[in-house]
C-alpha atoms as a printed R data frame, in Angstrom:
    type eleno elety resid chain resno       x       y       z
1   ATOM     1    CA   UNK     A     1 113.956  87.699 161.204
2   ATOM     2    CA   UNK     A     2 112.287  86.347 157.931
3   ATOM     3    CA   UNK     A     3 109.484  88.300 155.977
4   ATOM     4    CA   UNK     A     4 106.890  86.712 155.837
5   ATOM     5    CA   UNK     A     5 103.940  86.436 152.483
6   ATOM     6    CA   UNK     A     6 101.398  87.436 155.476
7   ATOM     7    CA   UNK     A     7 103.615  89.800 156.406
8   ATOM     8    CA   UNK     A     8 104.347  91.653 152.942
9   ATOM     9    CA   UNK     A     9 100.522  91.445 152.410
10  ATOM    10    CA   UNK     A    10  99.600  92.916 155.539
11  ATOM    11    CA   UNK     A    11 102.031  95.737 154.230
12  ATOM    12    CA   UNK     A    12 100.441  95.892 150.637
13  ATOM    13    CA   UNK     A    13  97.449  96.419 152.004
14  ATOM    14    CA   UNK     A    14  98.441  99.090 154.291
15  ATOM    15    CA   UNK     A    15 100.170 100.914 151.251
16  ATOM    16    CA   UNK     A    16  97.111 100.738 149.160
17  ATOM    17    CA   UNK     A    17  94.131  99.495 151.088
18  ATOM    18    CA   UNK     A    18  91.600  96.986 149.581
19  ATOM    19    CA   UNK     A    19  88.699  99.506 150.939
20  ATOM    20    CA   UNK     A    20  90.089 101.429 147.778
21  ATOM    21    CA   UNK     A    21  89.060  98.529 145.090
22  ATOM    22    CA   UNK     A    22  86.634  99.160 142.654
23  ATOM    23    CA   UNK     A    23  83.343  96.616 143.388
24  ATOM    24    CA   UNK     A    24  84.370  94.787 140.118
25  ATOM    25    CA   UNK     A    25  87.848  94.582 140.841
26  ATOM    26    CA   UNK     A    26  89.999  91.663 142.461
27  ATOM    27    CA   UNK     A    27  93.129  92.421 143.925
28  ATOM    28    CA   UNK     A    28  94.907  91.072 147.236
29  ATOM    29    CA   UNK     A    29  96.649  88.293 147.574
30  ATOM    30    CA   UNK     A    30  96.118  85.410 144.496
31  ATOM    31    CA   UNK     A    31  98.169  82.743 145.134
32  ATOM    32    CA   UNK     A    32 101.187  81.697 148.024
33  ATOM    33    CA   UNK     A    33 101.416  79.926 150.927
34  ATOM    34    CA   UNK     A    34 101.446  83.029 153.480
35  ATOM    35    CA   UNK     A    35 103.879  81.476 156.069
36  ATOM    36    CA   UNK     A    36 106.185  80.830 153.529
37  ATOM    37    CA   UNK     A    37 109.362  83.719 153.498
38  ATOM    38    CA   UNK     A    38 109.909  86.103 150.859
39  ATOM    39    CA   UNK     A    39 113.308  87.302 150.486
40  ATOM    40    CA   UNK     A    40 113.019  88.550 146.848
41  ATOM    41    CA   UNK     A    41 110.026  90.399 145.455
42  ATOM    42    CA   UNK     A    42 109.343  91.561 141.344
43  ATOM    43    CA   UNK     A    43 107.078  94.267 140.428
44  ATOM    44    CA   UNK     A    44 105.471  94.133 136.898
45  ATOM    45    CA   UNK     A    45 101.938  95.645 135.562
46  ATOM    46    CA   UNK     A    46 101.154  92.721 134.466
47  ATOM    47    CA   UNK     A    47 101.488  88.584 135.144
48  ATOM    48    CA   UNK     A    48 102.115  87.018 131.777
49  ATOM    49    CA   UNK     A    49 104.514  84.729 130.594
50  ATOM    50    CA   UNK     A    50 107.503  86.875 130.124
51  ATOM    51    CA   UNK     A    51 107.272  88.364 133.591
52  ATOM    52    CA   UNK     A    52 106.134  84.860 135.331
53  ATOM    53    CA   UNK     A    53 109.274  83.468 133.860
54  ATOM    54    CA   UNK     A    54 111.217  86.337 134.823
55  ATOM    55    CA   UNK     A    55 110.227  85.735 138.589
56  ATOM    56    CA   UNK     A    56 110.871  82.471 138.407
57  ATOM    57    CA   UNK     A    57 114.287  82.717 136.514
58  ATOM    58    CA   UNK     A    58 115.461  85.328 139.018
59  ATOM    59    CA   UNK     A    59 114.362  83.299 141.849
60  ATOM    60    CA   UNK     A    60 111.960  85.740 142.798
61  ATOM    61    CA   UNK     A    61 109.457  84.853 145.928
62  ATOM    62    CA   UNK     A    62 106.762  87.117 145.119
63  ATOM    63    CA   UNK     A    63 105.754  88.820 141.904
64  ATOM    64    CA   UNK     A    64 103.399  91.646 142.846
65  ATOM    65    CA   UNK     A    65 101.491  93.307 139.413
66  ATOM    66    CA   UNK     A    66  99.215  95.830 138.972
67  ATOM    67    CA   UNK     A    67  96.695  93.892 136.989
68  ATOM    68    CA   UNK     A    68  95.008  90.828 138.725
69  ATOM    69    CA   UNK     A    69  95.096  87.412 136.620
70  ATOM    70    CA   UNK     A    70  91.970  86.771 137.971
71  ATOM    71    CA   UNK     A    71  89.810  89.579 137.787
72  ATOM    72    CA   UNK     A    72  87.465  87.972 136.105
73  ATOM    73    CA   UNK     A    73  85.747  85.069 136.167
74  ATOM    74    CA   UNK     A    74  87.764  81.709 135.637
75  ATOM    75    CA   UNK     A    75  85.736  78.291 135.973
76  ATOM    76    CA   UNK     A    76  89.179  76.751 135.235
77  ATOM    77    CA   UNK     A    77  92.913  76.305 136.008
78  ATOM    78    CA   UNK     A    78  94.060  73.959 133.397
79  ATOM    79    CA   UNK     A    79  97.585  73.748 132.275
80  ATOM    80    CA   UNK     A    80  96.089  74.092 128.859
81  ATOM    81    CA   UNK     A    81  94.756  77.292 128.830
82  ATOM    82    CA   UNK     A    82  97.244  80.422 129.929
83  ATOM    83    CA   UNK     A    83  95.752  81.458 133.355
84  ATOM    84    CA   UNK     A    84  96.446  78.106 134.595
85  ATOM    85    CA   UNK     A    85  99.813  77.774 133.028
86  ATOM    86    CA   UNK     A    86 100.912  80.677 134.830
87  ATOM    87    CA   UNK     A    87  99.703  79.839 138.823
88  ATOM    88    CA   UNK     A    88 101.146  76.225 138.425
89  ATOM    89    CA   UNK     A    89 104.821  78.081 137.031
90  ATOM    90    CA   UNK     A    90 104.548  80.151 139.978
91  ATOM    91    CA   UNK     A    91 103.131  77.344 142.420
92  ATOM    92    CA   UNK     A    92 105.469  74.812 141.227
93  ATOM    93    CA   UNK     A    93 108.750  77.704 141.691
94  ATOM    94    CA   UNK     A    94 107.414  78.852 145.106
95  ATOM    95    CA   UNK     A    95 106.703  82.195 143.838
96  ATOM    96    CA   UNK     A    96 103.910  84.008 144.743
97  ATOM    97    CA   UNK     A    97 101.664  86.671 143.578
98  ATOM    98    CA   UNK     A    98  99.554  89.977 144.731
99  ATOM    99    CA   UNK     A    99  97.791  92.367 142.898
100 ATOM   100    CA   UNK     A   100  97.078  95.760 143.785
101 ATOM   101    CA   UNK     A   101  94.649  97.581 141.184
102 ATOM   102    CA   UNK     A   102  92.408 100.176 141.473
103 ATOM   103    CA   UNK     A   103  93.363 100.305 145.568
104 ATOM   104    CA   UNK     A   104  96.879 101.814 144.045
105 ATOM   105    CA   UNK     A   105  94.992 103.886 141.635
106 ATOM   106    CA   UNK     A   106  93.837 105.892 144.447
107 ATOM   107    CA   UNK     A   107  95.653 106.373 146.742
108 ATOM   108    CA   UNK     A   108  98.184 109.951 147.138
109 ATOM   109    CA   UNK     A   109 100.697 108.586 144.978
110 ATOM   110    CA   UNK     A   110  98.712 106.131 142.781
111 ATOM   111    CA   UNK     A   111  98.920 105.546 139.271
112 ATOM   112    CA   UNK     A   112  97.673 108.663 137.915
113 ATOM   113    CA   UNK     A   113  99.954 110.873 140.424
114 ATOM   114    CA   UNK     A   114 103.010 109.593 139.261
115 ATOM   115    CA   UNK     A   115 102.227 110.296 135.987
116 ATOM   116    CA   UNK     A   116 101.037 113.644 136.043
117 ATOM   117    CA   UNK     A   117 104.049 114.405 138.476
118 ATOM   118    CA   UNK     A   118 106.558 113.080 136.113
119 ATOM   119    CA   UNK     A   119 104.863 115.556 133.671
120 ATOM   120    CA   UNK     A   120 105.139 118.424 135.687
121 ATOM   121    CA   UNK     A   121 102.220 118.940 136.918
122 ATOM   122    CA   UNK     A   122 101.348 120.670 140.035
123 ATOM   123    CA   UNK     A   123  98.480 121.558 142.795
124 ATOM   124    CA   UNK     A   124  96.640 117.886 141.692
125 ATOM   125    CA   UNK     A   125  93.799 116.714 142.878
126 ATOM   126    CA   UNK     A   126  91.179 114.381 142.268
127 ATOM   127    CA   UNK     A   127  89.175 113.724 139.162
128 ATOM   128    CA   UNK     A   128  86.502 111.812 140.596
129 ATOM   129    CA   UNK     A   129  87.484 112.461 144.485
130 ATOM   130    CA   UNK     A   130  86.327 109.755 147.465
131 ATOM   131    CA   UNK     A   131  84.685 110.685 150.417
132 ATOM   132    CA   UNK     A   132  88.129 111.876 151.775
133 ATOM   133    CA   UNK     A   133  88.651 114.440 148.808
134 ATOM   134    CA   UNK     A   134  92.376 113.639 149.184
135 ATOM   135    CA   UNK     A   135  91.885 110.146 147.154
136 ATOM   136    CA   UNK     A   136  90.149 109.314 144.332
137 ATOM   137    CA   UNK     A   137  90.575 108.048 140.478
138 ATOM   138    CA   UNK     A   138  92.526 109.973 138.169
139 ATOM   139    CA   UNK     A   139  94.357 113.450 138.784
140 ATOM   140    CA   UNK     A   140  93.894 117.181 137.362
141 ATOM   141    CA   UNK     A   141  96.386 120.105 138.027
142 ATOM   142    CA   UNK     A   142  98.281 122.851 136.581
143 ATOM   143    CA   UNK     A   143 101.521 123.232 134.663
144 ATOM   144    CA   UNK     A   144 103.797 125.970 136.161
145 ATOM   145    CA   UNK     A   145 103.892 127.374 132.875
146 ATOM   146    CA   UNK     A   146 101.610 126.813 129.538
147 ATOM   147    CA   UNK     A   147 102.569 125.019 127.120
148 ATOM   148    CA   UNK     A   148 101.094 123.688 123.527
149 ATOM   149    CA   UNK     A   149  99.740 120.313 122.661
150 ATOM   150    CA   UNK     A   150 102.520 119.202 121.013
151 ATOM   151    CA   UNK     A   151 105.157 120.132 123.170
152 ATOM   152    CA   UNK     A   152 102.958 118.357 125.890
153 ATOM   153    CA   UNK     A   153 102.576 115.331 123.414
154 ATOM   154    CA   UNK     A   154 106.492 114.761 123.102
155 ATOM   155    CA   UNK     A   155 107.420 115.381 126.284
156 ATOM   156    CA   UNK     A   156 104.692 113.085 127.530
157 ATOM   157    CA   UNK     A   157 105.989 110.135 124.703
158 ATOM   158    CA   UNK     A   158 109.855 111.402 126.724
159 ATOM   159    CA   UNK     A   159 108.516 110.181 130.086
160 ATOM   160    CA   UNK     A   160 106.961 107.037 128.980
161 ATOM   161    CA   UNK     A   161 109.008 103.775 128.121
162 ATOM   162    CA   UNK     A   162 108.533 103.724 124.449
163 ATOM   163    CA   UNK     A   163 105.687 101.006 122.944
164 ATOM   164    CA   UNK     A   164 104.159 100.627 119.539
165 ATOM   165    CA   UNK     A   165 101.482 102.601 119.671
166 ATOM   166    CA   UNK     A   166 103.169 106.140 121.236
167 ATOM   167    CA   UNK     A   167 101.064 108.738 121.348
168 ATOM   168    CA   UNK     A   168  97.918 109.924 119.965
169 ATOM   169    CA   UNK     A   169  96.832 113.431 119.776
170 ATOM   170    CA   UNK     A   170  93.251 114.961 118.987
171 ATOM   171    CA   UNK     A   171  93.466 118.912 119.251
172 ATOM   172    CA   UNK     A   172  95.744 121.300 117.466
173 ATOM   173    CA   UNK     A   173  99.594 120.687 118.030
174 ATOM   174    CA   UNK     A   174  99.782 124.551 118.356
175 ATOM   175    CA   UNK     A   175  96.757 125.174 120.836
176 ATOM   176    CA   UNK     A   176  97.731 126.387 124.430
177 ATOM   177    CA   UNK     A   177  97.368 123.933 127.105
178 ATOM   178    CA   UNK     A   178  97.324 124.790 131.035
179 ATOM   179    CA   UNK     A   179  95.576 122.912 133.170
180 ATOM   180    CA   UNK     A   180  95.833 118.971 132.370
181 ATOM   181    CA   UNK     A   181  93.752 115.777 133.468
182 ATOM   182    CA   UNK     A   182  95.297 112.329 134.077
183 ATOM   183    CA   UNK     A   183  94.093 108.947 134.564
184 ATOM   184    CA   UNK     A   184  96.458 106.184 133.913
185 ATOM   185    CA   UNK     A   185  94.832 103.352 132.287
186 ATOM   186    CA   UNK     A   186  91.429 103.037 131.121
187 ATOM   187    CA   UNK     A   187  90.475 106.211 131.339
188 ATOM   188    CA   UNK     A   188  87.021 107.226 128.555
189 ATOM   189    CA   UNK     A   189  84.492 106.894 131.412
190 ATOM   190    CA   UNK     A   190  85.994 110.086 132.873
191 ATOM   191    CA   UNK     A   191  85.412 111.885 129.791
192 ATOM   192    CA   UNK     A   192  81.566 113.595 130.614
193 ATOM   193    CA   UNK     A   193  83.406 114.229 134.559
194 ATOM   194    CA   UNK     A   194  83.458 118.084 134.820
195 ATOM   195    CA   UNK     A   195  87.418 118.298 136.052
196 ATOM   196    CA   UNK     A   196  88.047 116.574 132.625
197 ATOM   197    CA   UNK     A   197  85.620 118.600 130.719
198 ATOM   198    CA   UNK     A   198  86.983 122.214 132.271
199 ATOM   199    CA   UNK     A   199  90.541 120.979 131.531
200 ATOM   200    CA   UNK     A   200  93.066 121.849 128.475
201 ATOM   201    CA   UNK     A   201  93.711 118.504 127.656
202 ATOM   202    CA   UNK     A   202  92.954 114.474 129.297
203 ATOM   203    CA   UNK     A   203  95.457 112.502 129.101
204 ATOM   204    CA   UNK     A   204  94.777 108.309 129.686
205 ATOM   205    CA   UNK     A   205  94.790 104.729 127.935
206 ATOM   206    CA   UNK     A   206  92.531 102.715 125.931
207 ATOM   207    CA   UNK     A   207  90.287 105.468 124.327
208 ATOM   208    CA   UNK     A   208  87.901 103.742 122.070
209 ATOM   209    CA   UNK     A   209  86.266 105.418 118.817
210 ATOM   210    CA   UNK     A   210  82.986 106.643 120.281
211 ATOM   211    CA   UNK     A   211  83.545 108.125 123.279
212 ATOM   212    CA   UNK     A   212  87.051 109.915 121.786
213 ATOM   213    CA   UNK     A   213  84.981 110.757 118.479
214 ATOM   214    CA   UNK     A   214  82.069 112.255 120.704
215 ATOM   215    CA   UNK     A   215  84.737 114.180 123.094
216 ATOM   216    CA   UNK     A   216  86.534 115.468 120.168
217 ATOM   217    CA   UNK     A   217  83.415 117.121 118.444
218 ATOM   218    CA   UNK     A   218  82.076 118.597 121.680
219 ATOM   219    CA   UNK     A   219  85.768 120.459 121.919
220 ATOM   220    CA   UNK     A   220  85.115 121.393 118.393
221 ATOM   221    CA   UNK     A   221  81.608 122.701 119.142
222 ATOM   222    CA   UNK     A   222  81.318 123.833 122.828
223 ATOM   223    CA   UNK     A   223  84.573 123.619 124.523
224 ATOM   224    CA   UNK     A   224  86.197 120.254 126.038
225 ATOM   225    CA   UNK     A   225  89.529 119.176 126.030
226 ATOM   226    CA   UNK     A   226  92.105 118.104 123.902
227 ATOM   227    CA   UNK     A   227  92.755 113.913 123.986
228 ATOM   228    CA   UNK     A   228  96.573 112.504 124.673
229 ATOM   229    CA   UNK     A   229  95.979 108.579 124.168
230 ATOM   230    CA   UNK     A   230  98.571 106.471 125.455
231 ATOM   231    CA   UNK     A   231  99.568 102.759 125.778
232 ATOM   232    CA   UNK     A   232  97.609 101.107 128.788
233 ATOM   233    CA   UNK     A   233 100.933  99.718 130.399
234 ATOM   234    CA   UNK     A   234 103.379 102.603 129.857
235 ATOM   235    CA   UNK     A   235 100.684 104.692 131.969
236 ATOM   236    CA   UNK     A   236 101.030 102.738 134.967
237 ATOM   237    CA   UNK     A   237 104.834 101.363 134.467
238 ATOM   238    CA   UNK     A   238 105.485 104.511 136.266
239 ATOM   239    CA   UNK     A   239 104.204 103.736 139.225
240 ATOM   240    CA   UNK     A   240 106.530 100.933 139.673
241 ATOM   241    CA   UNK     A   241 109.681 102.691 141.121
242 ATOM   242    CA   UNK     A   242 106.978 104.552 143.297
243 ATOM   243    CA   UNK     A   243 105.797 100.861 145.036
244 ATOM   244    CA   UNK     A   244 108.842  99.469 144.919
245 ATOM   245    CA   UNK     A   245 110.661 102.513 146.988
246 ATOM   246    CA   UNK     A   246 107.425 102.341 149.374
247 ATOM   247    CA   UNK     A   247 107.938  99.003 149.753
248 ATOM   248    CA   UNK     A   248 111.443  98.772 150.902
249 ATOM   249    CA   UNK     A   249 111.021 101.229 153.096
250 ATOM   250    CA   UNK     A   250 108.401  99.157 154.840
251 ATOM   251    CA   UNK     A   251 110.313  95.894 154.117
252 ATOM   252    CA   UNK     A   252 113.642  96.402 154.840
253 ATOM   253    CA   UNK     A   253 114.495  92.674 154.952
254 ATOM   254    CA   UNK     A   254 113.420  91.922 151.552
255 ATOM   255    CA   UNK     A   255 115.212  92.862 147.536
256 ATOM   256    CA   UNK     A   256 112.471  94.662 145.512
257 ATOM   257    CA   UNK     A   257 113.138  94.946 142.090
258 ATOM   258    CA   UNK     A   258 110.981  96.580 138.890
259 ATOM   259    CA   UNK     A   259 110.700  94.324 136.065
260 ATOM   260    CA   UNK     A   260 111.907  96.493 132.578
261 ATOM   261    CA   UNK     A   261 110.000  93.642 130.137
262 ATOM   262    CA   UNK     A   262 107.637  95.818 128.234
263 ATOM   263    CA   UNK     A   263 104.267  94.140 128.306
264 ATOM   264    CA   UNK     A   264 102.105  96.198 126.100
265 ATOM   265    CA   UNK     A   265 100.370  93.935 123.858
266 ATOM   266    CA   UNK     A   266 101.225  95.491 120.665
267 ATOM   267    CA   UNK     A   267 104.455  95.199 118.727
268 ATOM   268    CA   UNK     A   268 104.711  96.987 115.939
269 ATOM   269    CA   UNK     A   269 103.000  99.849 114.064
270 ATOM   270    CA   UNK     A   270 103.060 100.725 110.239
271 ATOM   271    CA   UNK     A   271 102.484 104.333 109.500
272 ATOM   272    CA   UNK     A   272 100.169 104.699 106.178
């Protein structure tokens, strides 16, 4: 019997429930025909032109990314302009997609679990728990055994695929670090959250100037943690193998693959 698109949403959405979404966020199902079968499905973070054309290349009948193309608000589809370009290359190729966003952020094995499991990390929890206290955004824990910022640093830049930007460090390489908070992605509005404040060092994506300026002199002066800053995508890359293995095991009938195309923005650095 044929998988369905209803059907592999219906499983999505069991795997990482839409009751999880952030108000602002827009994930489910974006575009497909659900009667239509799906044989072949591609995982990316993101749906841009290199993995769109990847799907469609590899005959793919679904390409399910973290990152919704329409989470915000588009007045048009156009052929012109690159939203647009992308649904008609997957509309025309019969390729669907999905998104699943912050509902895979918070779930057990979300986005931030993987990553602080692939670093080690043990007894996690929460940052900012739901009503559950099981799920929630972001995770904090323990390492068996301390270790010092910049031994954390490179074996953190070990685990990730390798982009541009690597990793950025505020603290001092030597300073002991213990107990560790995680949020892959975006991740400065969890800097004033007290699991991030009481930890060793936050590691997450995207830090902008302020609010990593502000953290870092509140260390300095009253305690707070160290920062790890790391490329957006390679965060939640991770996570990939983790939804692709959940979703064979609920979709035995269909080929789930993990796209390798890097899709940080950034291409180069120069070192001054």
């Amino acid at each position: 019997m044929s998988t369905t698109l209803e059907s592999v949403r219906r499983t999505v959405e069991e795997l990482w429930p839409l009751s999880g979404a952030e108000s602002w966020d827009a994930p489910g199902l974006l575009s497909g025909d659900p009667a239509a079968s799906v044989e072949r499905i591609l995982l990316a973070v993101d749906a841009v032109s290199a993995t769109v054309n990847e799907a469609v290349d590899r005959n793919m009948d679904l390409l399910l990314v973290h990152h919704p193309l329409l989470m915000r608000g588009v007045t048009s589809v156009a052929e012109d302009r690159y939203k647009g370009a992308l649904l008609a290359r997957l509309i025309r190729n019969d390729c669907a997609l999905i998104a699943a966003h912050t509902n895979a952020d918070v779930v057990a094995d979300g986005t931030s679990a993987v990553l602080a499991e692939r670093l080690g990390i043990q007894h996690l929890r929460p940052i900012v728990p739901a009503a559950d206290g099981s799920t929630g955004i972001g995770r904090v824990g323990v390492l068996p055994e301390p270790t010092t910022l910049g031994a954390l640093a490179r074996r953190l830049a070990d685990v990730l695929p390798p982009t541009a930007g690597g990793v950025l460090a505020s603290g001092d390489y030597q300073q002991p670090v213990t107990r560790i908070a995680v949020c892959g992605g975006a991740g400065d509005s969890l800097l004033g959250s007290e699991s991030v404040r009481d930890s060793d060092v936050y590691i997450t994506a995207d830090l902008r100037h302020h609010p990593a300026s502000e953290a870092r002199e509140q260390a300095l002066t009253g305690g707070g943690p160290a920062l790890l800053n790391v490329s957006h995508w390679a965060s939640e890359w991770l996570w990939l193998d983790t939804a692709a293995a959940q979703l064979r095991a609920a979709l035995p009938g269909a080929a789930v693959d993990v796209s390798e195309l890097r899709t940080d923005p950034w291409d180069f650095a120069i070192l001054q």
